[in-house]
N, C-alpha and C positions, 0 to 999 in steps of 0.2 A: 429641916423642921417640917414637920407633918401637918399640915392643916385641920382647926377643926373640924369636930365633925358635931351637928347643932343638935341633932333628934339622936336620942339617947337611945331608939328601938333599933338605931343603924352601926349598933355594938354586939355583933353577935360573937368578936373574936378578943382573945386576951393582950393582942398588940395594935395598938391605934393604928401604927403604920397598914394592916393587914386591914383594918376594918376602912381604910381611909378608900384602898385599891375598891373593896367591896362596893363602898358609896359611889363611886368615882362608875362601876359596871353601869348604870344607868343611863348617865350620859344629862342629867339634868337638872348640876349644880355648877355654873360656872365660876362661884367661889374657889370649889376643890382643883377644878381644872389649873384656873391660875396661875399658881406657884409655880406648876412645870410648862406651862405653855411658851413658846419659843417666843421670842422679840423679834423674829423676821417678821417685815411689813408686811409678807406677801403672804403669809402662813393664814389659813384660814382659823387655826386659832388666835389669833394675836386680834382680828375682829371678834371672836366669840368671847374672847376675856373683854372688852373696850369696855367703855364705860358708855350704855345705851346706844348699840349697835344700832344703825340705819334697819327697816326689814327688807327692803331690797337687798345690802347684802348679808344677809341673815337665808334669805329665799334663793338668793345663787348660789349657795355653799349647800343648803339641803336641799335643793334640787342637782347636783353635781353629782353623779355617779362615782368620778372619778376620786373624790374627796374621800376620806376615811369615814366607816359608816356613824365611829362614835364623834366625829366631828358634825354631821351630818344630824344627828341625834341631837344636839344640843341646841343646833340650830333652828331646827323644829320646833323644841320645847322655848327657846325663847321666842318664836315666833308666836307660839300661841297664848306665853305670858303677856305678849304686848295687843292680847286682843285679833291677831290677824286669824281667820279661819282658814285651816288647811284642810282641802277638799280630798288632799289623794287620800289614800292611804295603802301605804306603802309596807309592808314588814319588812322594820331594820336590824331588831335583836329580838331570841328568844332567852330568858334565861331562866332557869331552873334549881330550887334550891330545896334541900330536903334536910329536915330537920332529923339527925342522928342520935342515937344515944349520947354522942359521944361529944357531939357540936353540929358546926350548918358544912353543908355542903354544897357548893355552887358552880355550878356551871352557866358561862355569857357566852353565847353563837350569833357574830355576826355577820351583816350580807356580805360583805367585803369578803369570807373565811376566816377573817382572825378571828380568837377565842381567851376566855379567860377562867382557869379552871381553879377554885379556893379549896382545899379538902379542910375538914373541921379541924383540923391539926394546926394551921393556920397556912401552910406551906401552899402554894400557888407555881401554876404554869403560866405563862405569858406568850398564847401562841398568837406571833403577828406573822409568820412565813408557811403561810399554809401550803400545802400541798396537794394534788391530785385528791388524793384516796378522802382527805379531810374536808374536802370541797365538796366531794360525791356524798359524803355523810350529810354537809351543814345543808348541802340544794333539798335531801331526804326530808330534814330537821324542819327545814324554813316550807315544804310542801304541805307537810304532814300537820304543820304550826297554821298555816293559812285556813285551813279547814275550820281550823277552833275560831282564828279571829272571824271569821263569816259568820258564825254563828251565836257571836257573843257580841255585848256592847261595849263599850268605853270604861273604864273606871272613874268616878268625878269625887270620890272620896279624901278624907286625908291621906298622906303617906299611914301606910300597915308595917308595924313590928315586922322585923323578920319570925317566919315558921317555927315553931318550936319542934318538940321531939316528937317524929311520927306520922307530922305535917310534912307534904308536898306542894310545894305554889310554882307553877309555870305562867311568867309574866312572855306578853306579845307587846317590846315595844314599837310600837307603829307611828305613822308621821303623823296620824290625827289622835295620838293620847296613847295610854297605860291600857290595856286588856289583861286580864289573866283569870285562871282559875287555881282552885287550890282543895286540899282536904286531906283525909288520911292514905297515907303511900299506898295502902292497900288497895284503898276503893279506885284513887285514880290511876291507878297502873294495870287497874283491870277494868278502864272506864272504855267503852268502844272509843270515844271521839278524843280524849286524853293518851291513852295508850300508844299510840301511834310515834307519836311525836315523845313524850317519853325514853320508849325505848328509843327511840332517832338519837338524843342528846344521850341519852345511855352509852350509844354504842359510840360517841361522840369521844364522852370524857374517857371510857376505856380506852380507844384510840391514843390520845393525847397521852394521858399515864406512860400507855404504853412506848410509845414514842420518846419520849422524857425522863423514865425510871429510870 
């Protein structure tokens, strides 16, 4: 059974199952998580699902490098649900989604290397065993991405529709909040401080395809 999904803007694909993975890239609904999250005591999701996690360990699990990044990711977000201020900041995921003729297209690059790649078709790759060549792209990805978050603020708005047709939005999820920018494919792919990173996760998702097809 596929868990809801509450915000209707978080439906850009024609199978819930697909649209659940999509919600699920963010890392900051521990409802969705739930359902699959393991029962072993020691799993640090098995605290991320509890019902009103301590923030201690909430703050040992996103400070843990070791930890998977979208665990680490949730941790944060519920960290800063409960009020606690998180000083670092850290980039944990870029993702990037471009609105096609045809549907969305998304690409999630995490710090960790694993990746999660939707094409509008609904069809998905699931990279959790990164490799060399994939890591040398995501370090490019995540360098190229830090520049932006330097120069940009926080997001403190509602959750945003996904992009429509022709729209570009590269979100910076970082350990103190949501960053991103967005606009028409054209202007940010020719933007000096966009571009960079762009093509990075470009050469990212061609990678993986390629890898996968």
């Amino acid at each position: 059974m596929i868990p809801p999904i509450p915000d209707v803007s978080a439906r850009p694909y024609h199978d819930d199952s697909v649209n659940a993975i999509y919600a699920l890239l963010f890392g900051d609904d521990p409802g969705l998580i739930k359902q699959g999250a393991t029962s072993d005591a020691g799993s640090p999701w098995a605290i991320l699902t509890a019902n009103q996690p301590a923030n201690s360990d909430l703050l040992k699990i996103a400070s843990d490098a070791s930890h998977e990044t979208r665990a680490r990711l949730l941790a944060y977000h519920l960290l800063r649900s409960n009020g606690f201020v998180v000083k670092e900041k850290e980039l944990l995921a870029v993702i990037v989604e471009v609105g096609m003729d045809e549907g969305l297209d998304v690409l999630a690059a995490y710090l960790d290397g694993t990746a999660r790649y939707i094409n509008y078709t609904g069809k998905m790759i699931i990279w959790d065993a990164p490799d060399q060549t994939s890591m040398e792209i995501t370090r490019q990805l995540f360098n190229d991405s830090k520049i932006i978050v330097g120069k940009i603020g926080p997001w403190t708005g509602p959750w945003r529709p996904f992009p429509g047709k022709g729209t570009v939005r590269i979100s910076f999820l970082v350990s103190d909040g949501l960053y991103f920018g967005e606009g028409p494919i054209n202007v940010l792919f020719s933007d000096a401080l966009a571009a960079p990173a762009l093509t990075s996760a470009s050469a990212l998702m061609q990678y993986l395809v390629g890898r996968t097809g």
